[in-house]
C-alpha positions in Angstrom: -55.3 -213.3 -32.0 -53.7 -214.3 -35.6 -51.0 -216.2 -35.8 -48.2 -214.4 -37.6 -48.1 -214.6 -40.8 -46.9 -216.7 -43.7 -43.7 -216.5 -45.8 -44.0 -214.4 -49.1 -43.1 -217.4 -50.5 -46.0 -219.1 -50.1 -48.0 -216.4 -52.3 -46.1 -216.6 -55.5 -49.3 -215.5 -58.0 -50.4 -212.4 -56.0 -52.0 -209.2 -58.1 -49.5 -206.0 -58.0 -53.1 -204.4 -57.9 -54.5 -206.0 -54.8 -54.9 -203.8 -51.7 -55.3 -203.9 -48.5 -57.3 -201.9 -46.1 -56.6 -202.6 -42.1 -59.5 -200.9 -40.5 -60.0 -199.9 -36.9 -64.0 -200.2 -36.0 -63.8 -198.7 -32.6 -64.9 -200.3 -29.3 -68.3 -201.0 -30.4 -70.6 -197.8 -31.1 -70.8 -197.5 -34.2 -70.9 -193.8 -34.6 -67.0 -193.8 -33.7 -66.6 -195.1 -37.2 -63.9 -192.6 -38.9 -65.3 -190.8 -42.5 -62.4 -192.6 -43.8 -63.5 -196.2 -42.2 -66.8 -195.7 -44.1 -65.1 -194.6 -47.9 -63.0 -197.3 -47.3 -65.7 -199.8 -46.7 -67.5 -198.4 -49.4 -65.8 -199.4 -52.3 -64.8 -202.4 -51.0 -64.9 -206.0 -52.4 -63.8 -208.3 -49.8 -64.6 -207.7 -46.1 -62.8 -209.9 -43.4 -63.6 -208.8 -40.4 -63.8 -210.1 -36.8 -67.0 -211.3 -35.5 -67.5 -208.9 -33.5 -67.4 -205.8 -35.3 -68.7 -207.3 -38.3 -72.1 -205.9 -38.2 -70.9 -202.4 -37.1 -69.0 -202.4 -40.4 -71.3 -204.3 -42.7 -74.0 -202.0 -43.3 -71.5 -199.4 -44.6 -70.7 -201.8 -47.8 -71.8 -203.0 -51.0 -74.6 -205.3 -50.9 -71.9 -207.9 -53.7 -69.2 -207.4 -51.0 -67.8 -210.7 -50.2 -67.3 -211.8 -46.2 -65.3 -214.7 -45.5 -65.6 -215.3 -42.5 -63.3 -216.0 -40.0 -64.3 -219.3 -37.7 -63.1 -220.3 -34.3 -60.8 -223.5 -34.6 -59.8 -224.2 -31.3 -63.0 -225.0 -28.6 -61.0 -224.9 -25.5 -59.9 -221.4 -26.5 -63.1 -220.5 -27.0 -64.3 -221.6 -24.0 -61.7 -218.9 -22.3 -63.0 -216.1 -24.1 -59.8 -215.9 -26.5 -61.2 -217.8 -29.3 -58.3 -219.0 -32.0 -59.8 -217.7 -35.5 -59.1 -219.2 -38.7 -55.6 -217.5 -40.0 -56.6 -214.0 -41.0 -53.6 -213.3 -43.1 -54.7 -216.3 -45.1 -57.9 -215.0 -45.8 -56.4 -211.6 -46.4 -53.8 -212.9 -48.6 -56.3 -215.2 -50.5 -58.9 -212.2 -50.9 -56.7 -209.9 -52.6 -55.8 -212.6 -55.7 -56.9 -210.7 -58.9 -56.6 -207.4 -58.1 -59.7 -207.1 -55.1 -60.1 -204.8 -52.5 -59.8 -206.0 -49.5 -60.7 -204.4 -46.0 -59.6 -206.0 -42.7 -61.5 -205.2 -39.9 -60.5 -205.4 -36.6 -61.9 -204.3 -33.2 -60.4 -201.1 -31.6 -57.4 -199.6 -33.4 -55.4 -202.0 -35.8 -52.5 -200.6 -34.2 -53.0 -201.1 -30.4 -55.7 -204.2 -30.2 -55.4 -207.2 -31.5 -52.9 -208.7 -33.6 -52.6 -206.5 -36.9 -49.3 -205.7 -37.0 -48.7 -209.5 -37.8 -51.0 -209.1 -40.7 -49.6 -206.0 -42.2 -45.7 -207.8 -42.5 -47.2 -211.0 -44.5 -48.5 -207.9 -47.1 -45.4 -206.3 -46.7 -43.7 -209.5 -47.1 -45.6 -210.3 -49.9 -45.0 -206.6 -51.9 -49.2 -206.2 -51.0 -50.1 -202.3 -50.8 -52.1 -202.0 -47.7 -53.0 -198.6 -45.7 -53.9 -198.3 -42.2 -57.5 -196.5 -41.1 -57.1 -196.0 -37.8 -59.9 -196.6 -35.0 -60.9 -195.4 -31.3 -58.6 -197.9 -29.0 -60.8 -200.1 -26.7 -58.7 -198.8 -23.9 -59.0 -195.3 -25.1 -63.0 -195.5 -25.9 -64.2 -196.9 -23.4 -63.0 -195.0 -20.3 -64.3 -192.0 -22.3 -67.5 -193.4 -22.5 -67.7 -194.9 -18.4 -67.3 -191.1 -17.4 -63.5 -191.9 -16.4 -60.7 -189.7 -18.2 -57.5 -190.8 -18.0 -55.4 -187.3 -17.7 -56.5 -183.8 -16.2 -54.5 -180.7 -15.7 -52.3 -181.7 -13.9 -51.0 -184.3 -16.3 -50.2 -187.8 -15.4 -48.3 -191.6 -16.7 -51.1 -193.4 -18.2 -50.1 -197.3 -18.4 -51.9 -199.7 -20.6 -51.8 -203.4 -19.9 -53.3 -206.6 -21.7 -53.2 -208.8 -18.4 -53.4 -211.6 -20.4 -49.9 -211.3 -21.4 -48.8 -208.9 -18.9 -45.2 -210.4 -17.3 -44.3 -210.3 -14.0 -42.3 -207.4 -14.7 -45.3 -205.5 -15.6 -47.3 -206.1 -12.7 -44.3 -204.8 -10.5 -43.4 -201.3 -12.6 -47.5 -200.9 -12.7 -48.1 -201.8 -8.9 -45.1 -199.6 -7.7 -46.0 -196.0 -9.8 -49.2 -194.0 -9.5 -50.0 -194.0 -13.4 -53.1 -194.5 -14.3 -54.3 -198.4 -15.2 -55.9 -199.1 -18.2 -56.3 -203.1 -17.9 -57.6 -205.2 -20.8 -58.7 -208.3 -19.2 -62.0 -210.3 -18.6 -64.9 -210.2 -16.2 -63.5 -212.9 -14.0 -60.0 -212.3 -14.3 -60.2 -208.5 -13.2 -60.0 -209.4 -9.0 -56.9 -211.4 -10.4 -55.5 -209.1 -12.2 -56.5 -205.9 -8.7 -54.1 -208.6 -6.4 -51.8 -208.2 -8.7 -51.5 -204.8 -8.5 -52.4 -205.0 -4.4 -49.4 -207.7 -4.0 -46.8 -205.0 -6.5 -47.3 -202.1 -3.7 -50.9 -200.6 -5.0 -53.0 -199.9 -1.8 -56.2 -201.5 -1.9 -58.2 -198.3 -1.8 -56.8 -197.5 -4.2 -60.2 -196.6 -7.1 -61.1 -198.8 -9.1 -63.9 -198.8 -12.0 -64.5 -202.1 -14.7 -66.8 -201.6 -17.7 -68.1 -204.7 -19.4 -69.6 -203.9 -23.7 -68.3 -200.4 -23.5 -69.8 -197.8 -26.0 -72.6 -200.0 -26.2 -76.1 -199.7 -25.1 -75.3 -202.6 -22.8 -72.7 -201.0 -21.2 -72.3 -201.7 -17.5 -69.6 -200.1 -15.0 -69.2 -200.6 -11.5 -67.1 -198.4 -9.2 -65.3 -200.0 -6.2 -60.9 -200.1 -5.5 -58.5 -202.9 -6.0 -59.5 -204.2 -2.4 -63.2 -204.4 -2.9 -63.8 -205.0 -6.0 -64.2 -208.9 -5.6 -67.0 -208.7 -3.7 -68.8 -205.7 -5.7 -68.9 -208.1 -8.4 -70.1 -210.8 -6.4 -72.9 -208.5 -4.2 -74.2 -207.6 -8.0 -74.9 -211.1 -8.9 -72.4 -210.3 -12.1 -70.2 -213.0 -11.0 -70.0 -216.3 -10.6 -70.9 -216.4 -14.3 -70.5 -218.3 -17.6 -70.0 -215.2 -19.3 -67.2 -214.8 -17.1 -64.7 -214.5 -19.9 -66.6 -211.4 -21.2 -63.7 -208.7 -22.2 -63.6 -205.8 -19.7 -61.6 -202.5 -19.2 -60.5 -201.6 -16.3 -59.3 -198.4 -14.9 -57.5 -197.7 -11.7 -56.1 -194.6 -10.4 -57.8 -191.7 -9.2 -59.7 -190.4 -11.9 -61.8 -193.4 -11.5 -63.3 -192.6 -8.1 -67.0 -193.0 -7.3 -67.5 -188.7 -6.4 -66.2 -188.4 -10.1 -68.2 -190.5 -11.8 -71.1 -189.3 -10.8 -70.5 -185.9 -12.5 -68.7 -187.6 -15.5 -70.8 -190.8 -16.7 -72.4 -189.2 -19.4 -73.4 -192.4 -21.3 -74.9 -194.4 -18.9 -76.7 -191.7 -17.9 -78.7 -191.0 -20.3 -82.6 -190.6 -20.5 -83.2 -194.0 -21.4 -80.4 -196.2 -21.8 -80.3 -199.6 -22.1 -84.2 -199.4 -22.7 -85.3 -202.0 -25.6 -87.9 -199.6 -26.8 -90.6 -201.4 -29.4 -91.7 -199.1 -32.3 -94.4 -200.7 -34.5 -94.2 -199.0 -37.4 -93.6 -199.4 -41.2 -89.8 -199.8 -41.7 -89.4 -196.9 -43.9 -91.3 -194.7 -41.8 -89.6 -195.8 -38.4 -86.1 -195.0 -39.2 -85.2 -191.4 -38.3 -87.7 -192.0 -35.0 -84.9 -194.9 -34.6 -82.0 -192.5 -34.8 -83.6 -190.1 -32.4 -84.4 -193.0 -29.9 -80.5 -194.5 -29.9 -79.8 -190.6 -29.2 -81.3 -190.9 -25.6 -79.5 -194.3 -25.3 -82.4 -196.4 -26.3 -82.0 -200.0 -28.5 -85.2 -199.6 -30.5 -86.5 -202.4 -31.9 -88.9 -201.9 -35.4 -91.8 -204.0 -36.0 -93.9 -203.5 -39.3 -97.2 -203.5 -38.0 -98.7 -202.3 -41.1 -97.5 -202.8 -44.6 -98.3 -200.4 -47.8 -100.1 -201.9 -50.7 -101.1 -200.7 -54.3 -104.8 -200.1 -54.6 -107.0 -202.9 -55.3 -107.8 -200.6 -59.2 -105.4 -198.4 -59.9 -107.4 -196.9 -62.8 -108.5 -193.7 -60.0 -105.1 -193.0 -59.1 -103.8 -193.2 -62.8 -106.5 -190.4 -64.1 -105.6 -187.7 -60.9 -101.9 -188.0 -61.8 -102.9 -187.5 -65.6 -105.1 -184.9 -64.4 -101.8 -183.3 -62.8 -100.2 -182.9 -66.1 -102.8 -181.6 -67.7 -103.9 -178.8 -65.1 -107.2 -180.2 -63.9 -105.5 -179.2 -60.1 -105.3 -176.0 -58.5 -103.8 -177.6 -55.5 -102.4 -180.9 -54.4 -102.8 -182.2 -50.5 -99.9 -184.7 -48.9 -101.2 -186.2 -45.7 -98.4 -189.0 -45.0 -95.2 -189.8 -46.1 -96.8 -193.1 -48.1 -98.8 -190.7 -50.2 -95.5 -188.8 -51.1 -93.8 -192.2 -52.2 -97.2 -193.4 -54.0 -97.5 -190.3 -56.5 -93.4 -190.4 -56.8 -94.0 -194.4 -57.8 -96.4 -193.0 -60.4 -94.5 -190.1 -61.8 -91.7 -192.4 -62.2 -93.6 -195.5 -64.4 -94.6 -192.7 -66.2 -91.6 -191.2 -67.3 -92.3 -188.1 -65.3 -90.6 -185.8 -62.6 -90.8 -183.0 -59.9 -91.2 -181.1 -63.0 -94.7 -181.7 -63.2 -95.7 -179.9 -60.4 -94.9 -176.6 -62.3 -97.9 -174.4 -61.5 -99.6 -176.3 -58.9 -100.1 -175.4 -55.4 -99.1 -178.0 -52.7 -99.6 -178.5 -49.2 -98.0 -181.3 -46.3 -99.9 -182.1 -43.3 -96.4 -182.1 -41.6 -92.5 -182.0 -41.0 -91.9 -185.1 -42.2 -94.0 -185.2 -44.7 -92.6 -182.2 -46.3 -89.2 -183.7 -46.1 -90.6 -186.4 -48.5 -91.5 -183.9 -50.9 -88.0 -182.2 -50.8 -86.6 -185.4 -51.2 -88.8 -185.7 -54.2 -87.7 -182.4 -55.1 -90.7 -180.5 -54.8 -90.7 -177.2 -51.8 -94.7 -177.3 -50.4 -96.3 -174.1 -50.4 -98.4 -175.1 -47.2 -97.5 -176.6 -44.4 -99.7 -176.0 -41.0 -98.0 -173.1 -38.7 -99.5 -175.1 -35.6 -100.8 -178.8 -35.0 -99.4 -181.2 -37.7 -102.7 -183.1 -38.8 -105.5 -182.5 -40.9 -107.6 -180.0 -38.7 -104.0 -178.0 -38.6 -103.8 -178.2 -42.1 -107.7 -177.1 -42.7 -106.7 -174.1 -40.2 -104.1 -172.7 -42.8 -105.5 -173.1 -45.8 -107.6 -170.6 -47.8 -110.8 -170.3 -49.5 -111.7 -170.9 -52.7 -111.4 -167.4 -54.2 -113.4 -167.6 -58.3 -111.5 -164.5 -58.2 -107.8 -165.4 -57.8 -108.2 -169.6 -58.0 -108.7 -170.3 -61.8 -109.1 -173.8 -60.6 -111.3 -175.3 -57.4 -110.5 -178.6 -57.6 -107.8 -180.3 -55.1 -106.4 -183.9 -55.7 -105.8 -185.8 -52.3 -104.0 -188.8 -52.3 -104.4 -191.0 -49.4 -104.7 -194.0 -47.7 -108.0 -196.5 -47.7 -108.8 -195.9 -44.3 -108.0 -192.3 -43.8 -110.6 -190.4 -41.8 -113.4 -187.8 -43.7 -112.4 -184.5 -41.5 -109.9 -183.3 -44.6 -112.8 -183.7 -47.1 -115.6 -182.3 -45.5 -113.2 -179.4 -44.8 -111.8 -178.6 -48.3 -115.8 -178.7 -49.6 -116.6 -176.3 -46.4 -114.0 -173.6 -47.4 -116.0 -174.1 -51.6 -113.4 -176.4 -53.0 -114.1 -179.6 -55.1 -111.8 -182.6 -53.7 -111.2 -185.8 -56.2 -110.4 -188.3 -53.2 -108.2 -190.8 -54.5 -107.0 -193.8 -52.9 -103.3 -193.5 -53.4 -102.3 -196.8 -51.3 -104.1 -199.1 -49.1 -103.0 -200.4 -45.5 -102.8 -203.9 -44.3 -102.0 -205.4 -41.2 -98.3 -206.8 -41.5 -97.3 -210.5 -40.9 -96.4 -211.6 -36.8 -92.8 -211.0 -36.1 -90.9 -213.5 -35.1 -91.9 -215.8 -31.8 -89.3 -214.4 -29.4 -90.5 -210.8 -30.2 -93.6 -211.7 -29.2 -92.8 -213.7 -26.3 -90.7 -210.6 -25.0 -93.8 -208.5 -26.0 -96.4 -209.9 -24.0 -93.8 -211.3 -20.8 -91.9 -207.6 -20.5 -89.2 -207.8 -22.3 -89.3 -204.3 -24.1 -89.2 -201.9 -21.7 -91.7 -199.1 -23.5 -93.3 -199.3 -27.2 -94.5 -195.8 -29.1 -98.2 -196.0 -30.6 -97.9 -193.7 -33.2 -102.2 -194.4 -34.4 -104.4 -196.0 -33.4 -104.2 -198.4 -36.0 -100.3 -199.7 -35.0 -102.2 -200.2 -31.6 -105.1 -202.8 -33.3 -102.2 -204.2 -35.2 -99.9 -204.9 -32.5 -102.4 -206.3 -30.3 -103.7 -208.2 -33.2 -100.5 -209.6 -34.7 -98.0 -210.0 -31.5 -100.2 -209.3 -28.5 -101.1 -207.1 -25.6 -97.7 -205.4 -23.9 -96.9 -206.8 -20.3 -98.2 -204.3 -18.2 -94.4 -203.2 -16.7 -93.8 -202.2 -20.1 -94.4 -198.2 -20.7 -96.7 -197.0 -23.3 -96.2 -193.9 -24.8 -98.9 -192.6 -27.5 -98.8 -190.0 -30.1 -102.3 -188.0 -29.1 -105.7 -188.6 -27.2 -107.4 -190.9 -30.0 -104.5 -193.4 -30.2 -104.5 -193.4 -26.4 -107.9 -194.0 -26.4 -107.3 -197.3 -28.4 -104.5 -197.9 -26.5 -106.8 -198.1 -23.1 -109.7 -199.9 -24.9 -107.2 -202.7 -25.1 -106.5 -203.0 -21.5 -103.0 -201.0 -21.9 -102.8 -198.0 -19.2 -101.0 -194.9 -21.1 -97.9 -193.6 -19.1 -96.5 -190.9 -21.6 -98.6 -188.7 -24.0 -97.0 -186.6 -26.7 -98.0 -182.6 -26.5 -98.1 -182.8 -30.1 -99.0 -185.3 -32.7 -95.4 -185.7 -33.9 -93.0 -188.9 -33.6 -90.1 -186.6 -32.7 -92.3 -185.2 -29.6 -93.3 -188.9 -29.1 -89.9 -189.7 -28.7 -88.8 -186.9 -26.6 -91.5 -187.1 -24.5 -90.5 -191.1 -23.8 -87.0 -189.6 -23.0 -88.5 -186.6 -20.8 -90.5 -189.5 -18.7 -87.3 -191.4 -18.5 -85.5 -188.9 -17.0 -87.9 -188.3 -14.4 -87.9 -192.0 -13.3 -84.1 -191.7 -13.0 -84.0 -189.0 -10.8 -86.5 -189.7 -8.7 -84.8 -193.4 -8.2 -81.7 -191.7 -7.2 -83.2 -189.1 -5.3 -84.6 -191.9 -3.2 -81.1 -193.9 -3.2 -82.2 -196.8 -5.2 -80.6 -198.0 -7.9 -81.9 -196.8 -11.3 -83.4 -200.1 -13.0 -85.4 -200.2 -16.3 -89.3 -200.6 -16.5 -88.4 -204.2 -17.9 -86.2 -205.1 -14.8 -89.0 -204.6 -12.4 -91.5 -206.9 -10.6 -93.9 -207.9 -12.4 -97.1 -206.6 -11.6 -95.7 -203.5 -10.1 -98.0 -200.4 -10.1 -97.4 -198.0 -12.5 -98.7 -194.5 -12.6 -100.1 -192.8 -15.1 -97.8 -189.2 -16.3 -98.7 -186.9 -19.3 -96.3 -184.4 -20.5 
């Protein structure tokens, strides 16, 4: 979509040490990033890249990296969904003045999509060292992920045509083989582009699949031939449209068929794609649950519901970790993640490290917490064999021995509002417990008005409680979910809160874990998909359906 490039005249003062990267991001997902693509976008200094890739490729550079960006100068064109950017090779050639490193990123592979090649002779041109990272084609990526391969066993032509600038010529060699299709064109073009193919000698029955934001979690295919394919579109309400002029791919040949799909569409068929899934969490805590949720297909979306503060006197929480040093501690208790970072905040204004620890017993309520702590450095001693919480925890750990403990004291920083059962444990089994408020918890700020409009009208299709305090929070700071949304809760006493507040619990986690949270979510998901297919409807998420509907209550 750039026009070519200039004259190497017209960049007479050019650094010999400039360079160029041209990067291919992929179709969209950004886990089909190469390693190289991210080291290359790593120590870069400029980023031009197109609009939209840019935030697949951002978050993988410097904060000080530069991003010119590239603006559409031509309406009309924009208006036909091939938007005229400002010169990119301009930008490029600009960027690389003083010896900068310069990544170009472009959507797909800089090679096959787009315009690159134009680009790369203005840096030849102008004696610019540039490299090529190449990227998962559009036409190559996303037929892999809409369940359709483009070659089997047998072997067959694959043909690849842009049908905005396919010729005449095309149409006809396309129309009269049986290769395999791979058409790059847009959402209301691709009946245009099926005549074509129809009028060159295709038969109409012949298969036919289009995917619209392939790789994404809005991906959408439908399945149909050249023949019908008009008025799938139209039956699904998909077109007439004004986002006609979205880019599809389209495949057509055999491999495409309907009976293949269904064994082959992996992506869309996950537990819960497409699902906007609400997790109202803190933003450090929320992130590996994230990564686990995008796993099943699901766009999470994190809302602080409760932010960490410094205690109100910090002279407490100053004397345990002086008291750590100086072995008033046999043992030292970790029940959250925001204890962990608390003490490590602590240790570090004063100088120390994991170090100081040396000779001191410590104990995690659970998995992640203990992660912290590796993190930190530190291996725990105790973490419970069964459930993950502070009764689990009192169930593994031993009895003050006079005997074998030269110490009976046990420092346990925590939160404000954390609950007694810990303490009055640790004094039952004869130990003395300094509790120390490590941090407190407050409710976060409201998130923005159109979260919480889509909050309380349904648009998330589920949200995770993870306490009962995120389910106050929520409530108090964006709302009550709309009841078509599915709530999933971490254990009885948050889905207690949760039904106190009007909200009817659909999933409950067999273990007081995020990660069990999470896959229970994607369990439940599952089973609403097959029993929608089961009954031959169409599998719909929990925010596409009527409002009011019934929902019934499932614990796994």
């Amino acid at each position: 979509m750039s026009p070519t490039g200039p004259a190497a005249s017209d960049f007479p003062a050019l650094s010999a040490q400039g360079h160029v990267t041209f990067l291919g991001a992929g179709p969209g997902d950004p886990g089909l990033l190469t390693l190289r693509a991210v080291e290359a976008l790593a120590s870069a200094d400029v980023l031009v890249a197109e609009p939209d890739v840019l935030g697949v490729v951002r978050c993988h550079a410097r904060a000080s990296v530069s991003t010119p960006e590239l603006t559409v100068v031509d309406a009309q064109s924009a208006a036909a969904g091939v938007p005229v950017l400002r010169d990119a090779a301009n930008l490029v050639m600009e960027a690389v003045r003083g010896g900068r490193r310069v990544v170009r990123a472009v959507s797909g592979d800089p090679g096959l999509d787009g315009n690159a090649g134009a680009e790369m002779l203005a840096c030849a041109a102008a004696g610019i060292p540039f490299e090529v990272v190449p990227g998962v084609a559009n036409v190559v990526g996303v037929p892999a992920y809409a369940g359709v391969p483009l070659r089997d066993a047998q072997g067959a032509d694959v043909r690849f045509v842009d049908a905005r600038t396919a010729s005449d010529r095309c149409w006809t060699e396309v129309g009269a083989s049986d290769a395999t299709a791979v058409i790059s064109t847009t959402l209301d073009s691709v009946a245009a582009a099926a005549g074509e193919l129809v009028s060159a000698g295709r038969k109409p029955d012949t298969p036919l699949t289009v995917t619209v934001a392939g790789t994404t979690t809005r991906q959408r295919t439908w399945t149909a031939t050249l023949g019908t394919i008009a008025q799938i579109l139209k039956q699904a309400k998909v077109l007439p449209s004004p986002e006609g002029h979205r880019p599809v791919i389209a495949v057509v040949g055999e491999r495409s068929s309907a009976a293949q799909r269904d064994q082959l569409a992996w992506f869309e068929s996950k537990p819960l794609f497409g699902w906007k899934v609400l997790v109202p969490r803190t933003k450090e805590q929320s992130a590996s649950l994230s990564d686990q949720l995008r796993s099943y297909g699901a766009v999470p979306h994190e809302v602080p519901t409760i932010a960490v503060e410094p205690p109100r006197t910090p002279q407490q929480m100053e004397r345990a970790v002086k008291g750590l040093v100086t072995g008033r501690y046999e043992w030292i208790a970790f029940t959250s993640v925001n204890a962990v970072k608390a003490v490590r905040e602590k240790f570090e204004e004063y100088g120390l490290d994991a170090r100081a620890f040396a000779g001191i017993k410590v104990a995690a309520v659970g998995e992640q917490t203990a992660a912290a702590l590796v993190d930190f450095g530190v291996k725990p001693d105790l973490v419970p064999s069964g459930e993950q919480s502070a009764a689990g925890l009192l169930e593994d750990w031993p009895p003050y021995d006079p005997v074998f403990d030269p110490i009976d004291r046990v420092f346990l920083p925590r939160a404000d509002i954390a609950t007694e059962t810990l303490v009055a444990g640790l004094i039952e089994l004869g130990w003395e417990v300094d509790d120390v408020t490590a941090y407190r918890t407050v409710r976060a700020s409201p998130p923005p008005a159109d979260t919480r409009e889509a909050i309380k009208g349904g648009g998330f299709d589920a949200v995770l409680f993870t306490s009962s305090s995120t389910v106050r929070n929520l409530v108090g700071i964006a709302g009550k979910p709309h009841n078509v949304t599915v709530i999933a809760c971490i254990g009885p006493a948050t889905a207690k809160t949760a039904e106190e507040h009007g909200l009817r619990v659909d999933v409950l986690s067999p273990e007081p874990s995020v990660h069990k949270l999470a896959e229970a979510l994607a369990e439940f998901g599952a089973r609403r998909r097959e029993a929608a297919k089961e009954a031959g409807d169409p599998v719909t998420r929990p925010s596409e359906r009527r409002p009011g509907a019934r929902r019934r209550r499932t614990t796994t």
